[in-house]
C-alpha positions in Angstrom: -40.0 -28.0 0.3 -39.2 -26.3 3.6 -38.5 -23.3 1.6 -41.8 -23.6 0.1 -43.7 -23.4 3.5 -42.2 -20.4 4.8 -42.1 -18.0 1.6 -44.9 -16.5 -0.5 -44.5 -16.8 -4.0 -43.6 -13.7 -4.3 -40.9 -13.4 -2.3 -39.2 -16.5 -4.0 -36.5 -15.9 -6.8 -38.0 -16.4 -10.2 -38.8 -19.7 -11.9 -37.8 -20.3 -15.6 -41.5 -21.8 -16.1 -43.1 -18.2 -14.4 -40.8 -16.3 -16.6 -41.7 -18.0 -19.9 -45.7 -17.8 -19.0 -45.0 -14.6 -18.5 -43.6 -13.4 -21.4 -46.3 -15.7 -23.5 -49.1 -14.3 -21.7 -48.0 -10.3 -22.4 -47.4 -11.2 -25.8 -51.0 -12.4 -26.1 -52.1 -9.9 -23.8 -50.5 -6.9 -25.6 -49.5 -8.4 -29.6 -46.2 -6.7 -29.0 -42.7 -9.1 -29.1 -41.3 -10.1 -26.0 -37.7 -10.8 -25.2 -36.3 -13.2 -22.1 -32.4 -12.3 -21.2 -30.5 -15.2 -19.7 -27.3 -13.9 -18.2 -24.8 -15.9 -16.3 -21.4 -17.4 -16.2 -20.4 -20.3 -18.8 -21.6 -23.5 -17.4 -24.7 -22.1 -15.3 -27.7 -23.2 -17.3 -28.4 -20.5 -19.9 -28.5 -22.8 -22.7 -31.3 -25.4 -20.9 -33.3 -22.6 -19.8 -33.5 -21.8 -23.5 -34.7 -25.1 -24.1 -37.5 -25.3 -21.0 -38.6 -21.4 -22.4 -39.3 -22.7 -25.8 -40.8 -26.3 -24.3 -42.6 -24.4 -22.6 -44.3 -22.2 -25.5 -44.6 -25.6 -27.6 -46.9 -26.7 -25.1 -48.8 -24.0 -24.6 -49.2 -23.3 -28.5 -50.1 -27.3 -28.6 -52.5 -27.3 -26.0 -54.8 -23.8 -27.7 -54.5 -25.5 -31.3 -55.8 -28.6 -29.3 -58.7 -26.5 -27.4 -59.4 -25.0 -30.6 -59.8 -27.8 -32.7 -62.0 -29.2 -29.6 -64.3 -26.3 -29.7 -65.2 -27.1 -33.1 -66.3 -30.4 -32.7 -68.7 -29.3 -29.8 
């Protein structure tokens, strides 16, 4: 948390979470694919990044079916 305090967002290193929203929110922004490279030695977390990205987009996708199913019952 201390780091939290004395850094603005952008000067902090990026977040797997930012990085998916990201690419989710050019891909809606622009209809044009979108590609996320994990690079790092064996062992430091490329695989379970992979698995928050595409948590990540499940949610997201989940939550606008939800809205939109919502909408229509309003």
């Amino acid at each position: 948390m201390k780091m939290l305090e004395c850094c603005h967002l952008k000067d902090m290193p990026p977040h797997v979470y930012s990085i998916a929203r990201s690419a989710y929110e050019s891909l809606r922004k622009n209809n044009q694919s979108q590609s996320v490279v994990l690079l790092g030695h064996s062992g430091s977390g490329k695989t379970t990044n992979v698995f928050h990205i595409l948590e990540y987009f499940c949610f997201v996708t989940a939550m606008q079916q939800y809205r939109q199913k919502l909408c229509k019952f309003l």
